[in-house]
C-alpha positions as CSV (number, residue, x, y, z in Angstrom):
1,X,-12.4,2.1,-15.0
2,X,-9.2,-0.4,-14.5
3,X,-6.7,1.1,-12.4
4,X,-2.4,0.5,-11.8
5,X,-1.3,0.5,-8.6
6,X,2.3,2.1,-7.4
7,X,3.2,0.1,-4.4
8,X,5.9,1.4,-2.3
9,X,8.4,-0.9,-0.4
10,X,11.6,0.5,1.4
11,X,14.3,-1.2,1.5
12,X,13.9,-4.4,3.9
13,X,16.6,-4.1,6.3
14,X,15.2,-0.4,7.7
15,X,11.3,-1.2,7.5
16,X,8.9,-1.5,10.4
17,X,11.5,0.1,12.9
18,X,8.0,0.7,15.0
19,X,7.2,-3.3,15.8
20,X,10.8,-3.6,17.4
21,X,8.4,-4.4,20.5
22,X,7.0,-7.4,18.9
23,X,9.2,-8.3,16.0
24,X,13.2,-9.0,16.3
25,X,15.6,-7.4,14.3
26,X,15.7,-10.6,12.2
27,X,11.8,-11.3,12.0
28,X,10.9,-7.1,11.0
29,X,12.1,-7.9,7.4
30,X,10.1,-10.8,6.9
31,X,7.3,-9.0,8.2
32,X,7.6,-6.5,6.2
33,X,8.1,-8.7,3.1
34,X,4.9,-10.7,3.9
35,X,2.9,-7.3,4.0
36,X,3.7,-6.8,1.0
37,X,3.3,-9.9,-0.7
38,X,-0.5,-10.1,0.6
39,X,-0.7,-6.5,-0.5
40,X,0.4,-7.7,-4.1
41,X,-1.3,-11.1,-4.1
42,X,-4.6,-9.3,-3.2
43,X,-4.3,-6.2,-5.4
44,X,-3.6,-8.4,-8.2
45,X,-6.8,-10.5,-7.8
46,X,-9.1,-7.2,-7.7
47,X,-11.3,-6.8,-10.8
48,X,-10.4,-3.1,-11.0
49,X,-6.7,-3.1,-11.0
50,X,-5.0,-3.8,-14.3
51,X,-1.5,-3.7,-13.3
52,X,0.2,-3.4,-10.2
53,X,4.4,-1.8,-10.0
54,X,6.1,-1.9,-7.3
55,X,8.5,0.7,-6.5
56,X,11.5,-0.8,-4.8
57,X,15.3,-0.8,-5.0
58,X,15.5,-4.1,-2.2
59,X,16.5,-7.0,-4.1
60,X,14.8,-9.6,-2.5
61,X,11.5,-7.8,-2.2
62,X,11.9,-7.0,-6.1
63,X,12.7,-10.9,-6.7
64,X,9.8,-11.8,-4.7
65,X,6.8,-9.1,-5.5
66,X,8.4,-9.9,-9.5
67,X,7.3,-13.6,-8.7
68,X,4.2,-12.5,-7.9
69,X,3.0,-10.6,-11.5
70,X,4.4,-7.2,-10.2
71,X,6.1,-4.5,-12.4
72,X,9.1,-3.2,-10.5
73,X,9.9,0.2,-10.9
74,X,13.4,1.2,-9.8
75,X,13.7,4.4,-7.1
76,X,15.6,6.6,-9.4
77,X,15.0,9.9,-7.9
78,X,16.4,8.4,-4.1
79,X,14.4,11.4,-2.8
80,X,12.1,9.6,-0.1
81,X,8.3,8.4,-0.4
82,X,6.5,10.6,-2.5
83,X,9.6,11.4,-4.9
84,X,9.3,7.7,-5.6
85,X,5.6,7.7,-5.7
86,X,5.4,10.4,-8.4
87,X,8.3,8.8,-10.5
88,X,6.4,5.3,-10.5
89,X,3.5,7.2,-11.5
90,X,4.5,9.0,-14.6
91,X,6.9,6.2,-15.4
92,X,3.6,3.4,-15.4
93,X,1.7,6.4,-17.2
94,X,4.8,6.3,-19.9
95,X,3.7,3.0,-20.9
96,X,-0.1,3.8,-20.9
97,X,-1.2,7.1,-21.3
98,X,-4.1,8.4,-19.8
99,X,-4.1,5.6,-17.0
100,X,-6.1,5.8,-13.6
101,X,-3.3,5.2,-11.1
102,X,-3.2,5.0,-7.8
103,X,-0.9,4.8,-5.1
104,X,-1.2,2.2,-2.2
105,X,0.5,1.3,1.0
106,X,3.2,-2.1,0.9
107,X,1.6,-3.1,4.4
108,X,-2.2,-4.0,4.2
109,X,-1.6,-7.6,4.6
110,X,-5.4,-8.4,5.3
111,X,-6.2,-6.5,1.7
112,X,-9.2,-8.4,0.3
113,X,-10.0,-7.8,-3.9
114,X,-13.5,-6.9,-3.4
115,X,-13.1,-3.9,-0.5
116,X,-10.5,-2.4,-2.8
117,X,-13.0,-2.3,-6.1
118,X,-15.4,-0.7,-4.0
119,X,-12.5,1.8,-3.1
120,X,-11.2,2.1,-6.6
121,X,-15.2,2.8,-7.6
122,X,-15.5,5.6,-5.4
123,X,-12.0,7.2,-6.3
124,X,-13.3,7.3,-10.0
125,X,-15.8,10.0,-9.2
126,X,-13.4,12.4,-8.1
127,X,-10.2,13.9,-10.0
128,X,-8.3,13.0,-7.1
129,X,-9.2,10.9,-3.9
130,X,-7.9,9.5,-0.9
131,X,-9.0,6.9,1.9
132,X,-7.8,7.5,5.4
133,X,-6.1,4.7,7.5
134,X,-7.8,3.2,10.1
135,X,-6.3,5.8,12.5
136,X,-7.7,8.5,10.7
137,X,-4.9,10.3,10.7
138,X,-2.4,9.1,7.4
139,X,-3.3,7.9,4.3
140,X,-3.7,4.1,2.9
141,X,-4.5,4.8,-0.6
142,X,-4.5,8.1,-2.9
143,X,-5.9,7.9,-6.6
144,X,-5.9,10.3,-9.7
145,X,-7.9,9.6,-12.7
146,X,-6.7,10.2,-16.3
147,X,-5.2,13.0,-17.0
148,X,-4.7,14.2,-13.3
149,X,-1.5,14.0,-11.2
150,X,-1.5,12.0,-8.3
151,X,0.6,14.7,-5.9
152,X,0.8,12.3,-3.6
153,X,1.7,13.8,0.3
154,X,2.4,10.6,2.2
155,X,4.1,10.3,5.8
156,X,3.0,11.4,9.3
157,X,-0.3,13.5,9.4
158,X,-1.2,12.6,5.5
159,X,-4.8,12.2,5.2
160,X,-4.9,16.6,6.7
161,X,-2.2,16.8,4.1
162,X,-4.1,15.3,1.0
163,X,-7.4,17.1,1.8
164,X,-5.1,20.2,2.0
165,X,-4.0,19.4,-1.5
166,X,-7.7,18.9,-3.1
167,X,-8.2,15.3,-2.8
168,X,-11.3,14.2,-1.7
169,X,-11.7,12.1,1.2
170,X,-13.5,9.1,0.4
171,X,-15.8,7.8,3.7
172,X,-17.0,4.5,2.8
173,X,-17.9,1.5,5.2
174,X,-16.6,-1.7,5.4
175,X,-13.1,-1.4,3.9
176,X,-11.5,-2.0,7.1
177,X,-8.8,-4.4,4.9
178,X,-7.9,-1.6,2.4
179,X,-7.8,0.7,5.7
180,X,-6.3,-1.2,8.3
181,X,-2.0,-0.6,7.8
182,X,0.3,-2.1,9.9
183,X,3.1,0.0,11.6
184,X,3.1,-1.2,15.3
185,X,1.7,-4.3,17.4
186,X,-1.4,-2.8,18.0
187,X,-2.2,-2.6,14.2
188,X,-0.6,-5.7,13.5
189,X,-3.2,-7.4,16.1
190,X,-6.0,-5.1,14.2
191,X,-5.2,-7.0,11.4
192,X,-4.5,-10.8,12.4
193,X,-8.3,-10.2,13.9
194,X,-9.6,-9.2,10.2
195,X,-7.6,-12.1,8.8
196,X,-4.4,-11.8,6.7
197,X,-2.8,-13.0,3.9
198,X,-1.0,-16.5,4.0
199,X,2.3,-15.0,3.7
200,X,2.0,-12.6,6.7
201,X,0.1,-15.7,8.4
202,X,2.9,-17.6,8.4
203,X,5.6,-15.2,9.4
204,X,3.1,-14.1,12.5
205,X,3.1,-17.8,13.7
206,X,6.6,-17.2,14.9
207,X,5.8,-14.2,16.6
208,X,4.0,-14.4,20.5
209,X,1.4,-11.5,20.6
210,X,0.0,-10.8,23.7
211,X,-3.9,-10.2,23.3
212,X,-5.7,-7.2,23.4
């Protein structure tokens, strides 16, 4: 089954408000831009995913994710995470009926191809499906075969909130890249230690992160 991914990425200037303590105002944007560029670049390279779309209004992370081989879809319904989510989905759908899409979070810089087919694989047994984050307690990827709706229930507490919804959870091994997000300094050390993307390598260079 080949699968398009709905990316999420919030405007720039306001993302990643939670590494103020090891990111500067200036050096949060880039961050977050470089999370999602990895995410793109990796997504894009997995056997299962046909098509990847971005749903954005930020210029530059449109220009950039665009560059990339990303569809961008526009935030029409301005109505938060998940209004966006559902709009990218049936708007992707629009163009390919009967699609497997799934939506997946803008900051898993240390994505690799192969951990998310394995991911992708398991979400095509079920309907619906979901993989928790490396917390355990949000969500880093929610997926809905042909002919379902992906309801997707992002924000705090998700992965309670999609099982509440009928998704099923998905406990699988060794996806740690498709699980480990990045919100705070902690994560982002989680995932410098798996190994990141080049984009978010270079943009953590500039950065001095204490050790664990």
């Amino acid at each position: 089954m080949q699968w398009i991914l709905v990316v999420p990425v919030k405007p720039l200037a306001r993302a990643k408000s939670r590494l103020a303590d090891t990111a500067d105002d200036g050096l949060r944007p880039e961050l977050a831009l470089a999370f999602a560029q990895d995410t793109v670049t990796a997504a894009l390279a997995c056997p299962a995913v046909a098509d990847v779309a971005v749903v954005t209004d930020d210029a530059r992370a449109g220009r950039e994710l665009s560059a990339l081989g990303a569809r961008i879809v526009t935030d029409e319904p301005g109505g938060g995470l998940n209004a966006a989510l559902a709009h990218a989905a049936t708007a992707v759908r629009a163009g390919r009926p009967g699609s497997a899409v799934a939506a997946l979070n803008a900051d898993l810089p240390a994505l690799r191809p192969g951990e998310l087919a394995r991911v992708l694989r398991a979400a095509a047994e079920f309907p619906r499906a979901f993989l928790p984050d490396a917390a355990a307690i949000g969500t880093t990827l929610l997926a809905a075969t042909p002919g379902r709706e992906l309801r997707p229930a992002f924000g705090e507490g998700s992965r309670a909130r999609h099982r509440g919804t009928g998704a099923v959870e998905l406990c699988l091994g060794n996806v740690d890249s498709v699980r480990q997000d990045v919100d705070t300094g902690d994560d982002l050390r989680a995932a410098l230690a798996l190994g990141v993307g080049p984009h978010t390598a270079a943009v953590a260079a500039r950065l001095l992160i204490p050790e664990q």
